[in-house]
N, C-alpha and C positions, 0 to 999 in steps of 0.2 A: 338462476344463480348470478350472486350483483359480479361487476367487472371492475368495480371501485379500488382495485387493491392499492395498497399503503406502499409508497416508497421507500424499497428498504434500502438503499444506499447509505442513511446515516449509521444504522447498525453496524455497516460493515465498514464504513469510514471510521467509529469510532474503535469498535477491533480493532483496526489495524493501527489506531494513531495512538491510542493510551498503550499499546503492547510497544508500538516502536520507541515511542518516550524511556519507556521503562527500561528496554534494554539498552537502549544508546546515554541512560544516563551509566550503566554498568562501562558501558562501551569508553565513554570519554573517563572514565576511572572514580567514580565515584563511591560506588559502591560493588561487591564483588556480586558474581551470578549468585542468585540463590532458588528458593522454592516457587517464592511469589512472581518472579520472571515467567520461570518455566510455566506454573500456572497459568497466568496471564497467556501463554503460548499456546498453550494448550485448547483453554476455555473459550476467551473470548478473542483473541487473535483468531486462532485456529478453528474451534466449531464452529463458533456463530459467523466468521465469513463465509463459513463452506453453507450454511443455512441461507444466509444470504448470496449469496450463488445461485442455488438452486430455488428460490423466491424470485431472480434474476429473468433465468432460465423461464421460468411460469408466463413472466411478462413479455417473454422475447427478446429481452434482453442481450444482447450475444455480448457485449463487451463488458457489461456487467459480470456475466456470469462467469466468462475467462477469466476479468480480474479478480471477483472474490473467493472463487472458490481455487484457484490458482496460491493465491497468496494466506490463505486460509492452510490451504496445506503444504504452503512452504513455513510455516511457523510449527506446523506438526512435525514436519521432516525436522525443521532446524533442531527440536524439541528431543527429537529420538537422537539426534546426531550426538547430543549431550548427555544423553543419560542410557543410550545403548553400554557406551565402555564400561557402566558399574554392572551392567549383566553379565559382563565377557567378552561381548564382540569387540574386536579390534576397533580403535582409535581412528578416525581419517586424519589422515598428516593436512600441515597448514598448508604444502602445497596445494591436495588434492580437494581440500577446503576452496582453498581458494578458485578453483575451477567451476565449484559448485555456483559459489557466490559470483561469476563474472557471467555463469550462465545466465542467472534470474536476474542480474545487469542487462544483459540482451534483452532479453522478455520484456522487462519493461521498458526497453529504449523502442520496443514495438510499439506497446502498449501506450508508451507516450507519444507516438508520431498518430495513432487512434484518439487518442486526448486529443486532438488540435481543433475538435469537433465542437469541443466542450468547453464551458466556464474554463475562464484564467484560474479558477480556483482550483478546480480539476487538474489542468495543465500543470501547474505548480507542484502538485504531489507527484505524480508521475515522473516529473523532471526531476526532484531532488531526491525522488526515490531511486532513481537511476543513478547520480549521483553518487547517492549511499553504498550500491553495491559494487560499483567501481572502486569506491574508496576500501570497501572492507574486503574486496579481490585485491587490490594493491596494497593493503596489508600482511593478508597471509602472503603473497607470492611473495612479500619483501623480507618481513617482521619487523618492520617497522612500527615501533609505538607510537610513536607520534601521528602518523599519518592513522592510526587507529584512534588517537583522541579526537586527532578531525573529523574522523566519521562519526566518532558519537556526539560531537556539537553537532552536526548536519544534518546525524537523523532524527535530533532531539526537534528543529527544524520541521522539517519533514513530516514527525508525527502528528506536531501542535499544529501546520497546514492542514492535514487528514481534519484533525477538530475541528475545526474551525470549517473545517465545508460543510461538515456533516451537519454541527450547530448552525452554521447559516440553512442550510436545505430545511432544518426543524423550525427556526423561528419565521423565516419569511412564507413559511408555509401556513404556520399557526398564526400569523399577522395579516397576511393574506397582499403585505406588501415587502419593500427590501427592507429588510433589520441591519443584517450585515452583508454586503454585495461581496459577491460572486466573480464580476468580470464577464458578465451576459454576451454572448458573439451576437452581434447584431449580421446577420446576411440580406446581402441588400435584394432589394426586390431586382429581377431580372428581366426585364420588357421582350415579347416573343418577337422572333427575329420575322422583320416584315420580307415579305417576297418583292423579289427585284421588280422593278417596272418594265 
């Protein structure tokens, strides 16, 4: 059985960077939520990170796997949170909102001190994804509008970073050199420590 498998990281970079686009353009006020968000939440935010997760997982991936399939089903939750009240179930107030969204503010402020590993590309998402959910926790704790239009220029941000790694990871891959750089960590070589004389 080959051992060749395909890097799925762009699938799941791009889940989550075309869904976060879409909602932070809602977010800075553009246009209201609708079908095509939640979709987008649903489908390819939400499945296909949680697919690549577990394609993650296969490779051994561990940070991988934590972030996609983590945030794969933080767009499913976010998804229900919105479309629970038309069943019946109680509303969460913007406080208790807000709690939600400062938790996965943490998580990823883990998850980006785990980035420091990785491409400046990588790093950049993580950071202003941490960003994001600080901003949209100090929205609901506040209600503050404006501090919610910043959030959706930021995650707008944020998403098109996501793009843009994923497309870099695709084309320098199928080019077989840099198309579009990354921010490569060079670690320098370490000379073995010589024994005292």
């Amino acid at each position: 059985m080959s051992t060749n498998f395909a890097n799925p990281a762009p699938l799941g970079l791009m889940g989550f960077g075309m869904t976060t686009i879409l909602l932070n353009i809602h977010n800075a006020g553009f246009f209201p939520l609708n079908s095509m968000i939640l979709a987008m939440g649903i489908f390819y935010g939400g499945l296909a990170q949680i697919l690549v997760g577990m394609m993650c997982f296969k490779r051994g991936d561990t940070f991988g796997t934590t972030s996609f399939t983590s945030y794969g089903l933080f767009w499913l939750t976010l998804v229900g949170l919105i479309v629970m009240p038309y069943m019946g179930l109680p509303a969460a107030p913007a406080a208790f909102m807000a709690w939600y969204l400062l938790l996965w503010g943490v998580f990823t402020a883990f998850m980006l001190v785990g980035s420091l590993n990785y491409p400046r590309a990588k790093q950049f998402v993580f950071a202003s994804l941490t960003v994001l959910f600080f901003l949209l926790a100090a929205r609901d704790f506040t209600g503050s509008a404006l501090i919610g239009t910043i959030a959706g220029f930021e995650g707008i941000i944020c998403g098109a970073s996501a793009i843009y790694f994923a497309m870099a990871q695709v084309l320098n891959h199928e080019f077989g050199r840099t198309i579009l750089p990354i921010g490569e960590r060079k670690v320098a070589a370490v000379e073995p420590l010589k024994a005292a004389a």
